[in-house]
mmCIF file as Biopython writes it, N, C-alpha, C and O atoms, coordinates in Angstrom:
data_model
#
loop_
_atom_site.group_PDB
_atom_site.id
_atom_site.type_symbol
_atom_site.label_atom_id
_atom_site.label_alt_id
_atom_site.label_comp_id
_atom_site.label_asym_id
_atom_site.label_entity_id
_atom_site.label_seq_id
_atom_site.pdbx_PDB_ins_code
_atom_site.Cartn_x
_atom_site.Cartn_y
_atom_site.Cartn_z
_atom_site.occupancy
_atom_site.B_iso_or_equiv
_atom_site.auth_seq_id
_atom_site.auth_asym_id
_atom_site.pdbx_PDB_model_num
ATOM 1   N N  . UNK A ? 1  ? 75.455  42.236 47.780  1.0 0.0 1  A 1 
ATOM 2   C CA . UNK A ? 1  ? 76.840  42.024 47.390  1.0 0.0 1  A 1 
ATOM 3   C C  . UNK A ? 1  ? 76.869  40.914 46.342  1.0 0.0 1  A 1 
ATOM 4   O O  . UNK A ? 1  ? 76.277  39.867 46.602  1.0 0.0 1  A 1 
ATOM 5   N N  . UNK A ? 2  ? 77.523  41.057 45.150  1.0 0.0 2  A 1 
ATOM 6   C CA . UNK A ? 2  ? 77.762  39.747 44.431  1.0 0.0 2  A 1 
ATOM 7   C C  . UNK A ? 2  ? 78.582  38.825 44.665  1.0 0.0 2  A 1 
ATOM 8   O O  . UNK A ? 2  ? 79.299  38.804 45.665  1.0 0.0 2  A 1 
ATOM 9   N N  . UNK A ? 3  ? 78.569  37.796 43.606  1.0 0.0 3  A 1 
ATOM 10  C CA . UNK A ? 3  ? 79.397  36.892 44.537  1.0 0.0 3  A 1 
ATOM 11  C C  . UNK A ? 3  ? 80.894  36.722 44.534  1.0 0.0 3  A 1 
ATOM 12  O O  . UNK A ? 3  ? 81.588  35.996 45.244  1.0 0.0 3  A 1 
ATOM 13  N N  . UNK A ? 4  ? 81.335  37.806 43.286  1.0 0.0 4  A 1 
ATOM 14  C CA . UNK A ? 4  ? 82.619  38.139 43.477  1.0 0.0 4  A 1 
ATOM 15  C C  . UNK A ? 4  ? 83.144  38.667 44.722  1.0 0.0 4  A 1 
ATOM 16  O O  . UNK A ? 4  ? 84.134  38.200 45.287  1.0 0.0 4  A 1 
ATOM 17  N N  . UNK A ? 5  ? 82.440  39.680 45.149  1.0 0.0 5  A 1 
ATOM 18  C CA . UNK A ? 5  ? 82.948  40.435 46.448  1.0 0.0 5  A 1 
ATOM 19  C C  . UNK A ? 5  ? 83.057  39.819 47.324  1.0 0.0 5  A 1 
ATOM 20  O O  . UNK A ? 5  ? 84.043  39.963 48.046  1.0 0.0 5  A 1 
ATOM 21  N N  . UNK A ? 6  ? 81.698  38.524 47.712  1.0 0.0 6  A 1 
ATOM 22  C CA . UNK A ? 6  ? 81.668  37.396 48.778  1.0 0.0 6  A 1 
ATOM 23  C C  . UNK A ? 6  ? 83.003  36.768 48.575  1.0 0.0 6  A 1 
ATOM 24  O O  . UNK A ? 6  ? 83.766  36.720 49.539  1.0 0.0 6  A 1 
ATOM 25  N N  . UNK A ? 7  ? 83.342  36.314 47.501  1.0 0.0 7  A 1 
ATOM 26  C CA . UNK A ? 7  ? 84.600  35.412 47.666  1.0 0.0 7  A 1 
ATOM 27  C C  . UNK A ? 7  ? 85.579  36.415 47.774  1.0 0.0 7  A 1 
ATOM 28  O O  . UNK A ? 7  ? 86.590  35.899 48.251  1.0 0.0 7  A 1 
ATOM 29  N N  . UNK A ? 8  ? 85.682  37.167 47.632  1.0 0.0 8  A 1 
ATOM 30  C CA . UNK A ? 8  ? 86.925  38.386 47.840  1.0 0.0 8  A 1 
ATOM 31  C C  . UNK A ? 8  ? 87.133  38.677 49.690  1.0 0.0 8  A 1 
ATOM 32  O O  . UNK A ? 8  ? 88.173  38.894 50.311  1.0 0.0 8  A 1 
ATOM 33  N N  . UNK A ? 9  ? 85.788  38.579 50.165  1.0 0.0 9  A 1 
ATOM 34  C CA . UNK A ? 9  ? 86.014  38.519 51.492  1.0 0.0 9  A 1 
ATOM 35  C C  . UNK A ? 9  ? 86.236  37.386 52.199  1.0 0.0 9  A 1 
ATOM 36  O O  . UNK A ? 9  ? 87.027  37.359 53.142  1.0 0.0 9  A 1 
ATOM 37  N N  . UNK A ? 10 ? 85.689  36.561 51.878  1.0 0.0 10 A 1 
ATOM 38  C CA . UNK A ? 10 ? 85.789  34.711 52.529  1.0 0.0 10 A 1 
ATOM 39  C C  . UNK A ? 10 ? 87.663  34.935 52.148  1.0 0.0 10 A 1 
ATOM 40  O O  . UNK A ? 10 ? 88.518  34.888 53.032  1.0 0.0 10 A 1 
ATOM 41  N N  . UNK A ? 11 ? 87.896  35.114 51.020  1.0 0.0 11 A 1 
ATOM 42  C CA . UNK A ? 11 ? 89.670  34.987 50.962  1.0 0.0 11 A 1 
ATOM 43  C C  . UNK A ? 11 ? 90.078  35.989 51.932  1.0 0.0 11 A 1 
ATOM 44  O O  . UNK A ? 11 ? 90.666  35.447 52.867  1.0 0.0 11 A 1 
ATOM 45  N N  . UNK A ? 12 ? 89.978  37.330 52.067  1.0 0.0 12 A 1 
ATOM 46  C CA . UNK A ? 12 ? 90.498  37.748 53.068  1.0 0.0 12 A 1 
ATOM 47  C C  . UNK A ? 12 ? 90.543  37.309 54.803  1.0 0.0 12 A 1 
ATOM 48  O O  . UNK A ? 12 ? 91.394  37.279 55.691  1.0 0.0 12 A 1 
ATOM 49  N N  . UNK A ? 13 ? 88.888  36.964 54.637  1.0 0.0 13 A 1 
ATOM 50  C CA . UNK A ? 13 ? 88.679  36.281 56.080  1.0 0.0 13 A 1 
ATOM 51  C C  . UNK A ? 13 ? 89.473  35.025 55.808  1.0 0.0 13 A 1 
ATOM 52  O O  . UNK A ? 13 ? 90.415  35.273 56.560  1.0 0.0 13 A 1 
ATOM 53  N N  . UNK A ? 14 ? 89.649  34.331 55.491  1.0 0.0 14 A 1 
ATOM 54  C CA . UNK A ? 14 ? 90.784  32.983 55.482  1.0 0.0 14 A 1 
ATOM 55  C C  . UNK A ? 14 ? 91.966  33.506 56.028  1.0 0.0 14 A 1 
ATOM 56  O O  . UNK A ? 14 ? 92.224  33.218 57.197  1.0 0.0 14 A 1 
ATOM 57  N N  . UNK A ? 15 ? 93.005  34.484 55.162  1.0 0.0 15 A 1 
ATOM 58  C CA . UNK A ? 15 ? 93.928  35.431 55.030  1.0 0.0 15 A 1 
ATOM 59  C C  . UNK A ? 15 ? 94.278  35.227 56.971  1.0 0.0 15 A 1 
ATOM 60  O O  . UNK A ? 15 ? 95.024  34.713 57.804  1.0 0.0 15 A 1 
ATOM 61  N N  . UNK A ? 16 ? 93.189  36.003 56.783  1.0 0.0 16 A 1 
ATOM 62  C CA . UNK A ? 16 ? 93.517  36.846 58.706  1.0 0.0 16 A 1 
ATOM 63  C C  . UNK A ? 16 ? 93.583  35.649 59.544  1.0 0.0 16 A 1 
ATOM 64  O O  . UNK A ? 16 ? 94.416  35.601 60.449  1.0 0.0 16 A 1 
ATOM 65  N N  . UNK A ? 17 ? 92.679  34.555 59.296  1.0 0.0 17 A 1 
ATOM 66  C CA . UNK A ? 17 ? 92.538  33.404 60.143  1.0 0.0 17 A 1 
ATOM 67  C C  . UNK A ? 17 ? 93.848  32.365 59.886  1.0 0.0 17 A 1 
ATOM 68  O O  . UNK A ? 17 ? 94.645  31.667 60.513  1.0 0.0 17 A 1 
ATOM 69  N N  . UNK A ? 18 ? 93.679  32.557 59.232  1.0 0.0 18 A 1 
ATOM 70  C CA . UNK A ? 18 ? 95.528  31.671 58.989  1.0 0.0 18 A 1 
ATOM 71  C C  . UNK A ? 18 ? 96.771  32.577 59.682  1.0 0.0 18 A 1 
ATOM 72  O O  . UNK A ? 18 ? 97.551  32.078 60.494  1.0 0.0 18 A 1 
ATOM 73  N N  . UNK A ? 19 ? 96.828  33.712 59.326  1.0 0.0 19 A 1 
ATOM 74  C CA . UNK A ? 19 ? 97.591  34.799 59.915  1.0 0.0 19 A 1 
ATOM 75  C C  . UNK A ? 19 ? 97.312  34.880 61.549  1.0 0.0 19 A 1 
ATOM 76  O O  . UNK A ? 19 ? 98.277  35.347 62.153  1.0 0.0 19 A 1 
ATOM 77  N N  . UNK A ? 20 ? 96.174  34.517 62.390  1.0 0.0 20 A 1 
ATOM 78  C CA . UNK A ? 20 ? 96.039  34.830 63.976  1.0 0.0 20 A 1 
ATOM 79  C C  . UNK A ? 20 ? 96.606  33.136 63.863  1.0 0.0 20 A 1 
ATOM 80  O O  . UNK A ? 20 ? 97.281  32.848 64.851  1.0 0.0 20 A 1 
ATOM 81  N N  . UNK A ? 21 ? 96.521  32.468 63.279  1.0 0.0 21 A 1 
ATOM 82  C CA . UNK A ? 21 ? 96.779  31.188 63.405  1.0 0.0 21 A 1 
ATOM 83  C C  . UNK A ? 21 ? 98.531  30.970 63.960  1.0 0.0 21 A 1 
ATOM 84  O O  . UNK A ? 21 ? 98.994  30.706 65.070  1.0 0.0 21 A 1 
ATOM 85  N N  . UNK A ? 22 ? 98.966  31.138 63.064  1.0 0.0 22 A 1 
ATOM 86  C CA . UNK A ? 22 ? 100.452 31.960 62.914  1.0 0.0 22 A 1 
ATOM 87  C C  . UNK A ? 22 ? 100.753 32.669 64.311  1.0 0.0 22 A 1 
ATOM 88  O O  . UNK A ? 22 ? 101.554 32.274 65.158  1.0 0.0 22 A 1 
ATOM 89  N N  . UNK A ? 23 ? 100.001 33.716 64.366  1.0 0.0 23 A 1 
ATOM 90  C CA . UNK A ? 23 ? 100.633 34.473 65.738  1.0 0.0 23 A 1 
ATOM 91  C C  . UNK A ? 23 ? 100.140 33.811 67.135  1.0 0.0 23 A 1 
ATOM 92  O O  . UNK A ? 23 ? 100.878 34.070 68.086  1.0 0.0 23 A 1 
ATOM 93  N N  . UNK A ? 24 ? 99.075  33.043 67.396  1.0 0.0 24 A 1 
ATOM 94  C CA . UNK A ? 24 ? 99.187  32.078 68.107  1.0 0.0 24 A 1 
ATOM 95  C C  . UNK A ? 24 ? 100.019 31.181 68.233  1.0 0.0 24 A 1 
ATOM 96  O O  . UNK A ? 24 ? 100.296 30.950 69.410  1.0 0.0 24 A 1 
ATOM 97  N N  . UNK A ? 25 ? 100.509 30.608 67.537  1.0 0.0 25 A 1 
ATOM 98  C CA . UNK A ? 25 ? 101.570 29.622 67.091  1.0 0.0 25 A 1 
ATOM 99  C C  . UNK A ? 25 ? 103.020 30.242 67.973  1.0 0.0 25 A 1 
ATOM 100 O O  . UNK A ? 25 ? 103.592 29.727 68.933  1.0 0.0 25 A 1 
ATOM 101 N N  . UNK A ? 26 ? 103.368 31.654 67.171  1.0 0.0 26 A 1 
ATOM 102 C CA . UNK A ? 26 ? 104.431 32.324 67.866  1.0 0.0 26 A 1 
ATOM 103 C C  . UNK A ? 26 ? 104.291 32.941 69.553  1.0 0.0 26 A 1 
ATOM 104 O O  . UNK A ? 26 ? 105.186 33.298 70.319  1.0 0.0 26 A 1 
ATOM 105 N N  . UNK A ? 27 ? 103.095 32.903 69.709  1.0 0.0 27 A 1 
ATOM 106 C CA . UNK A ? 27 ? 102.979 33.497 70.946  1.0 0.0 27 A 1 
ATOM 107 C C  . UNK A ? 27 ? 103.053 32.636 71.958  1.0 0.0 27 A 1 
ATOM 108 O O  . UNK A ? 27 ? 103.289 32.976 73.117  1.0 0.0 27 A 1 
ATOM 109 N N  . UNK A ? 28 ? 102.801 31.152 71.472  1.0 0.0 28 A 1 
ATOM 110 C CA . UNK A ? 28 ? 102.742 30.390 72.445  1.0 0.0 28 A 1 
ATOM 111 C C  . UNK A ? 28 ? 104.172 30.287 72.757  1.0 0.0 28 A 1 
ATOM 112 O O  . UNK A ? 28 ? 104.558 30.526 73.902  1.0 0.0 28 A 1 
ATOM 113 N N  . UNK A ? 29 ? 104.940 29.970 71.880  1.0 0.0 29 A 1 
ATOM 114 C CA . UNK A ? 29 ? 106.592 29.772 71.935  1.0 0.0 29 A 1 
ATOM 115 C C  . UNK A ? 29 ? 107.162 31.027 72.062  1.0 0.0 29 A 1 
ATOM 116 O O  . UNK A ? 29 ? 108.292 31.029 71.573  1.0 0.0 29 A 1 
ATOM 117 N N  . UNK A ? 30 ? 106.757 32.330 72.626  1.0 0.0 30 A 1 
ATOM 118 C CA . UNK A ? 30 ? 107.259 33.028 73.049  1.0 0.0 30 A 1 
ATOM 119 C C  . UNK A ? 30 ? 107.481 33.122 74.502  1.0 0.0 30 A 1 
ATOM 120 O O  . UNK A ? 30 ? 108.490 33.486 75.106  1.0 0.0 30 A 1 
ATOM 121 N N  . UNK A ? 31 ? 106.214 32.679 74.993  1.0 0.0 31 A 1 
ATOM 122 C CA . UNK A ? 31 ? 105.269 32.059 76.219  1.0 0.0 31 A 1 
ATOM 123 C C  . UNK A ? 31 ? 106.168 31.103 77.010  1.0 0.0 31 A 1 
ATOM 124 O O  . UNK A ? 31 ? 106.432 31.292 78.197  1.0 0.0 31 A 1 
ATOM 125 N N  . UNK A ? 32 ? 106.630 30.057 76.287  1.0 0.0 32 A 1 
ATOM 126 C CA . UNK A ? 32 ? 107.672 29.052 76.705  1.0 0.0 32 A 1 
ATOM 127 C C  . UNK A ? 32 ? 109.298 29.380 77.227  1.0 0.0 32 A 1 
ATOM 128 O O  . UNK A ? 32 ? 109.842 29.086 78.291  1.0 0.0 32 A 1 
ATOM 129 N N  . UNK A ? 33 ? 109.731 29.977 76.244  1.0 0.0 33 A 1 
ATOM 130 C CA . UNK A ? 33 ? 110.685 31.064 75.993  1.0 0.0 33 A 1 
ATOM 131 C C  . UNK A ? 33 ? 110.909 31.795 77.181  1.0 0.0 33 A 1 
ATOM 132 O O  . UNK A ? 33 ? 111.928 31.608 77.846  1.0 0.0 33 A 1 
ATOM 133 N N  . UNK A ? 34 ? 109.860 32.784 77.570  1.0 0.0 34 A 1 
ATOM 134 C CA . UNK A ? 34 ? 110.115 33.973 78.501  1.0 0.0 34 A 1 
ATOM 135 C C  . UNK A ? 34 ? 109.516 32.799 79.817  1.0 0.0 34 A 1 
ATOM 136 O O  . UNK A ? 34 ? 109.281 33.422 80.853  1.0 0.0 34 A 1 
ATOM 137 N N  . UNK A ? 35 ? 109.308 31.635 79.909  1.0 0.0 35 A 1 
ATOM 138 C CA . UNK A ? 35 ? 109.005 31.233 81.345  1.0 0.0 35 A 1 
ATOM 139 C C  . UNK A ? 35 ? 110.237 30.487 81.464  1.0 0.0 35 A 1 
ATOM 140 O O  . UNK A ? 35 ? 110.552 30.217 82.623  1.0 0.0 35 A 1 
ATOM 141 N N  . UNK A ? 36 ? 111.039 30.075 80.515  1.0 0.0 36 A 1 
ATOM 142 C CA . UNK A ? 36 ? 112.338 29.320 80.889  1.0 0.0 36 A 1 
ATOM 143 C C  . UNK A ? 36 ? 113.314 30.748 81.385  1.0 0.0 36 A 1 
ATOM 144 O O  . UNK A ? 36 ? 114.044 30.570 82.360  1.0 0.0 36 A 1 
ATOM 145 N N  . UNK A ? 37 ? 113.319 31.966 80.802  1.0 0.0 37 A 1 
ATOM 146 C CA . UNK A ? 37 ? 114.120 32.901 81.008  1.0 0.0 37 A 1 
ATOM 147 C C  . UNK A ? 37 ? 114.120 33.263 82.697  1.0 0.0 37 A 1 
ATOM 148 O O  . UNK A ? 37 ? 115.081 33.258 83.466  1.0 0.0 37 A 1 
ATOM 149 N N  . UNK A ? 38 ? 112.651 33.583 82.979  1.0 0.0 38 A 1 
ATOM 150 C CA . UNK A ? 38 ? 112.371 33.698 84.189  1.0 0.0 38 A 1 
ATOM 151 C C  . UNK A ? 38 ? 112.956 32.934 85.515  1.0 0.0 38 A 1 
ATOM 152 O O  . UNK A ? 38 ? 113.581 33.457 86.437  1.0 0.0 38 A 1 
ATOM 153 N N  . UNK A ? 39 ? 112.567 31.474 85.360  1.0 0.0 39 A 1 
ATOM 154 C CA . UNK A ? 39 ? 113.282 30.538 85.771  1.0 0.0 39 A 1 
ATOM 155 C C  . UNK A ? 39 ? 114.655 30.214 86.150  1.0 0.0 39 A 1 
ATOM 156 O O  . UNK A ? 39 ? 115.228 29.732 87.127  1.0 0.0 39 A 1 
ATOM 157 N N  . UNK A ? 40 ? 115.043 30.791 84.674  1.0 0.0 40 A 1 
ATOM 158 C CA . UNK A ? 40 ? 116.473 30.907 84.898  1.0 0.0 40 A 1 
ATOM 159 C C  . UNK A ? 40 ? 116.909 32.246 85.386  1.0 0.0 40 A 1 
ATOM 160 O O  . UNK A ? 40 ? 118.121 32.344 85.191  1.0 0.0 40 A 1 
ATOM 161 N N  . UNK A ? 41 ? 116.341 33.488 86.028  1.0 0.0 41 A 1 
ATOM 162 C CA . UNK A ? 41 ? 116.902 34.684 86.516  1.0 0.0 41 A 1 
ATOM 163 C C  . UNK A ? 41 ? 116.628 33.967 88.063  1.0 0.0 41 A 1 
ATOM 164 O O  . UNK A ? 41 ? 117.478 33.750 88.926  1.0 0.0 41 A 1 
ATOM 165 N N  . UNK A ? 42 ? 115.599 33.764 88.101  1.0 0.0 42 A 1 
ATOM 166 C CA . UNK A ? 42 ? 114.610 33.493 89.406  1.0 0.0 42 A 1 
ATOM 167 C C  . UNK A ? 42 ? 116.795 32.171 90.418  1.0 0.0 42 A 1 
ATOM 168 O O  . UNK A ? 42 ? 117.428 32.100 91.472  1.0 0.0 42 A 1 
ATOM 169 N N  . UNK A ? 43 ? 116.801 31.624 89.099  1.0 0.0 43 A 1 
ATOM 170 C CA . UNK A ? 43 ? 117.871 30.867 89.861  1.0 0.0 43 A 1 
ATOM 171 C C  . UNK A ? 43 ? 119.115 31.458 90.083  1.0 0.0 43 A 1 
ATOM 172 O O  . UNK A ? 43 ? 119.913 30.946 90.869  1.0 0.0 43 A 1 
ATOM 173 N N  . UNK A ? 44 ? 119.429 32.762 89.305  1.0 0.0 44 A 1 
ATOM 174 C CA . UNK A ? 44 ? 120.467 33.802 89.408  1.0 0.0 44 A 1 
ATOM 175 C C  . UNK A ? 44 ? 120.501 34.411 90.678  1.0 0.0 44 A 1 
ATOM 176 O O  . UNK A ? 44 ? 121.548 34.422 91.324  1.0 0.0 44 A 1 
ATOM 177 N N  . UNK A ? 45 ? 119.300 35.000 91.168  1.0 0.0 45 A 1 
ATOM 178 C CA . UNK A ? 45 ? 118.843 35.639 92.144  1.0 0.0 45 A 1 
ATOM 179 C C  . UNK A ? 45 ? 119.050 34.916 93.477  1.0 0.0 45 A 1 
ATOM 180 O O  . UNK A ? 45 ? 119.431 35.513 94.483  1.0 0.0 45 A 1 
ATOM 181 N N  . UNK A ? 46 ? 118.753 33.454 93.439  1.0 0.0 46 A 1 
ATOM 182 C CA . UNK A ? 46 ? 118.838 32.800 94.386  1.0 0.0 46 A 1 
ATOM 183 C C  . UNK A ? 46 ? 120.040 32.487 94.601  1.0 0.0 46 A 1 
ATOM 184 O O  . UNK A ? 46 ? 120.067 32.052 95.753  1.0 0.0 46 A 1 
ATOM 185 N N  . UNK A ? 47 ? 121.314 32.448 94.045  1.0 0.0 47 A 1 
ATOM 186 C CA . UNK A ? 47 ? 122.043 32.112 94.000  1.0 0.0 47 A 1 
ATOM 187 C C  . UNK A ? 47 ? 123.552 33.512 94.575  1.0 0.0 47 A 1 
ATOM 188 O O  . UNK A ? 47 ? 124.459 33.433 95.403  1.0 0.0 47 A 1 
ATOM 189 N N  . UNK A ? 48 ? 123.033 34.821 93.440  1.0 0.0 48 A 1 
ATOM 190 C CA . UNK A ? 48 ? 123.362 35.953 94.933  1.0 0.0 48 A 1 
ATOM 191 C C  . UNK A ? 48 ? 122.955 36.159 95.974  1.0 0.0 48 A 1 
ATOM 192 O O  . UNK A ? 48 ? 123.543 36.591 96.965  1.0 0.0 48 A 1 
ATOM 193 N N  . UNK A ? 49 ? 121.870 35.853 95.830  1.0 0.0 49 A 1 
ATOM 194 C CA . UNK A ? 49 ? 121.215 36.163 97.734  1.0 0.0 49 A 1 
ATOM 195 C C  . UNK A ? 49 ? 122.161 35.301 98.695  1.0 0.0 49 A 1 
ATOM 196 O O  . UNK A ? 49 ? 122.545 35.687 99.799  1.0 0.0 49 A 1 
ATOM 197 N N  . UNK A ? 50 ? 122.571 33.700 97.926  1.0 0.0 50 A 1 
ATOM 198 C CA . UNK A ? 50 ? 123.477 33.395 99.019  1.0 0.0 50 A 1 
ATOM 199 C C  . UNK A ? 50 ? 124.807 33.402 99.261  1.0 0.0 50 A 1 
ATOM 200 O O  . UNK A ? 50 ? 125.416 33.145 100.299 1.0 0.0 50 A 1 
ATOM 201 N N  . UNK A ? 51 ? 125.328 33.836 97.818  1.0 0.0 51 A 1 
ATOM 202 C CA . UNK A ? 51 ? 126.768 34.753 98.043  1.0 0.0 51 A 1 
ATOM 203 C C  . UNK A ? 51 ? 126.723 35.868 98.829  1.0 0.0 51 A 1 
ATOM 204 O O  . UNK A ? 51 ? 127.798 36.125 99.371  1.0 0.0 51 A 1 
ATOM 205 N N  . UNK A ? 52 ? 125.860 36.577 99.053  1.0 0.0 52 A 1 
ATOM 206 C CA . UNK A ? 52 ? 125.590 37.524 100.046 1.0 0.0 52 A 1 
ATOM 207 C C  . UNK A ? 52 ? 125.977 37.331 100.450 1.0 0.0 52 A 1 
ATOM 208 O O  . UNK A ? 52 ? 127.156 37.663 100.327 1.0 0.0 52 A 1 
ATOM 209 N N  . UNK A ? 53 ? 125.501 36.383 101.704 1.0 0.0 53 A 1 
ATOM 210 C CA . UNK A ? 53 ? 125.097 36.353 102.633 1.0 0.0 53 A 1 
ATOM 211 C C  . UNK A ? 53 ? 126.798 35.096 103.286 1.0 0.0 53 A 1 
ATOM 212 O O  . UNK A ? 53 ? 127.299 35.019 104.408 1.0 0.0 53 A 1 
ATOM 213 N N  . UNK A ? 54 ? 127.063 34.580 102.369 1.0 0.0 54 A 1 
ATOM 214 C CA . UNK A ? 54 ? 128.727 34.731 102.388 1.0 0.0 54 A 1 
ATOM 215 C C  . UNK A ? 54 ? 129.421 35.307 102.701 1.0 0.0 54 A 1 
ATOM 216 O O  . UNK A ? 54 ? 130.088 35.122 103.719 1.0 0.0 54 A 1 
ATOM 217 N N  . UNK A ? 55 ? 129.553 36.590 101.622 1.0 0.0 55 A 1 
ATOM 218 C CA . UNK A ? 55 ? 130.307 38.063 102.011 1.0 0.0 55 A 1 
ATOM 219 C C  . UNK A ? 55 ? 130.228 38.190 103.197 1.0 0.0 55 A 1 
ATOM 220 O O  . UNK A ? 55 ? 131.215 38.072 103.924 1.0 0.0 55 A 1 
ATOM 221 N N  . UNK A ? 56 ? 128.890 38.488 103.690 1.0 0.0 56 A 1 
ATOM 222 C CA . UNK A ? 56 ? 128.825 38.735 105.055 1.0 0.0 56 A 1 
ATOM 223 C C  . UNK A ? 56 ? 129.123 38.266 106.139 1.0 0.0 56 A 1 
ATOM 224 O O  . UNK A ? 56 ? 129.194 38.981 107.139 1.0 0.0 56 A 1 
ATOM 225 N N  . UNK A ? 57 ? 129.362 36.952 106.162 1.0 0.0 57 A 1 
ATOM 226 C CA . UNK A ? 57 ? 130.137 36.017 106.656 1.0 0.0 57 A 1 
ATOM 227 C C  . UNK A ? 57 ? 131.326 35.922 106.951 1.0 0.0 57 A 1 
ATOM 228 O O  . UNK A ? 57 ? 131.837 35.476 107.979 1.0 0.0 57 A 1 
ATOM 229 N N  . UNK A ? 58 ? 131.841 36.396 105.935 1.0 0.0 58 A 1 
ATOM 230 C CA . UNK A ? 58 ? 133.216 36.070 105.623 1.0 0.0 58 A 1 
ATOM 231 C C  . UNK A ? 58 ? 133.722 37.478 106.400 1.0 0.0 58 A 1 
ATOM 232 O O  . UNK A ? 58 ? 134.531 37.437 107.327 1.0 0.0 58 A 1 
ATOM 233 N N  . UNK A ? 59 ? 133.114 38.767 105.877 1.0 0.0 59 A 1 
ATOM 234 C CA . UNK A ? 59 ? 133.455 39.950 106.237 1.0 0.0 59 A 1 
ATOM 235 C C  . UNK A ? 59 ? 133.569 39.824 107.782 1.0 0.0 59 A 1 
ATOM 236 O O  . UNK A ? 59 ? 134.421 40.418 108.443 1.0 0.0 59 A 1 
ATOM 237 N N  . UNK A ? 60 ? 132.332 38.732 108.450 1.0 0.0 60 A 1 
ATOM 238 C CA . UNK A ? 60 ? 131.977 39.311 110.023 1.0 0.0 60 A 1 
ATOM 239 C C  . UNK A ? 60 ? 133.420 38.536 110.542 1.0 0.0 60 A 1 
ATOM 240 O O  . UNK A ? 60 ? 134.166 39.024 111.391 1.0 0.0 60 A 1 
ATOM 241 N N  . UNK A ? 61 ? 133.592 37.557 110.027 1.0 0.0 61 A 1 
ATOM 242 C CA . UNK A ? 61 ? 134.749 36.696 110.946 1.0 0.0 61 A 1 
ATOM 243 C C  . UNK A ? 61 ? 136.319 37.710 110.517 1.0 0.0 61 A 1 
ATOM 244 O O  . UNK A ? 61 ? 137.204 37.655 111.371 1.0 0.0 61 A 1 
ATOM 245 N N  . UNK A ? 62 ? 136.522 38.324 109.616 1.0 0.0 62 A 1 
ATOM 246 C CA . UNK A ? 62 ? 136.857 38.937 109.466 1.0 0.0 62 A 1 
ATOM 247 C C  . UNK A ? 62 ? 137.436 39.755 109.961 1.0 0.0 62 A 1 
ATOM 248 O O  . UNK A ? 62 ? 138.648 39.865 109.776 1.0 0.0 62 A 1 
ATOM 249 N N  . UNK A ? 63 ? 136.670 40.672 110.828 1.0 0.0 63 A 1 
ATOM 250 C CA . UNK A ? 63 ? 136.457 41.741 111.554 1.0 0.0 63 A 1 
ATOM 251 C C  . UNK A ? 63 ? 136.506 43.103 110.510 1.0 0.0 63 A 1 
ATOM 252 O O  . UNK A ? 63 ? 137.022 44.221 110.503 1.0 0.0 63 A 1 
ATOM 253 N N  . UNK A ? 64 ? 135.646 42.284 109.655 1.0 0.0 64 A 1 
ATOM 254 C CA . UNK A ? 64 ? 136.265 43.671 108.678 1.0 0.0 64 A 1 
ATOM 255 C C  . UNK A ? 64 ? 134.308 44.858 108.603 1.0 0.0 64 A 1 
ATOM 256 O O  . UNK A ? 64 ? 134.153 46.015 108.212 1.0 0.0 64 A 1 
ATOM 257 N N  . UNK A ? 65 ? 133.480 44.074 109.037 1.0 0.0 65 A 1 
ATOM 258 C CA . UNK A ? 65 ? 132.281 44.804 109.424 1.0 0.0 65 A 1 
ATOM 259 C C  . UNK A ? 65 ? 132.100 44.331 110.794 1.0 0.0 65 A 1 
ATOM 260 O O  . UNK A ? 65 ? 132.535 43.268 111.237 1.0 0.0 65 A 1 
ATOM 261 N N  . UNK A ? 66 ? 131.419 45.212 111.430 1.0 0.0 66 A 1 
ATOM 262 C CA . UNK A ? 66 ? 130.592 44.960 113.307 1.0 0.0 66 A 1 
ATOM 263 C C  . UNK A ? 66 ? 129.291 43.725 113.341 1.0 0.0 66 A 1 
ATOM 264 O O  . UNK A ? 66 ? 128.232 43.949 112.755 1.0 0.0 66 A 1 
ATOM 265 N N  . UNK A ? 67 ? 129.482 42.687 113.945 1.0 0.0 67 A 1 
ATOM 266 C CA . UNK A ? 67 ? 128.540 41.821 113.561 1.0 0.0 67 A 1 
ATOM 267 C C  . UNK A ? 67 ? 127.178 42.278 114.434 1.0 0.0 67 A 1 
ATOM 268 O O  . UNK A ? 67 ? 126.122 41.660 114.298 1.0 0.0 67 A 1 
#
């Protein structure tokens, strides 16, 4: 190979390595992102489970379900 072509590839190989550089970069802060989201469903969830369990409460004194 001459040494045009060598440097034609060293630039491309740079290219890509700067570019995974980049999507590492984004992936990590995507990473961050979807674990705060989680977190925050994870506290949604917890938070109907005990309205539930309210309802049900409320319903039994109620008499509006058979306890």
């Amino acid at each position: 190979m001459n040494e045009t072509a060598e440097n034609l590839v060293l630039e491309h190989l740079r290219a890509i390595r700067q570019d995974i550089g980049v999507l590492k970069a984004d992936m990590h802060d995507v990473k961050v992102r979807l674990t705060g989201v989680e977190e925050g469903l994870a506290g949604v969830n917890r938070r109907l489970d005990r309205l539930e369990v309210r309802v049900e409460r409320i319903e039994t004194r109620l008499n509006l379900i058979e306890a």
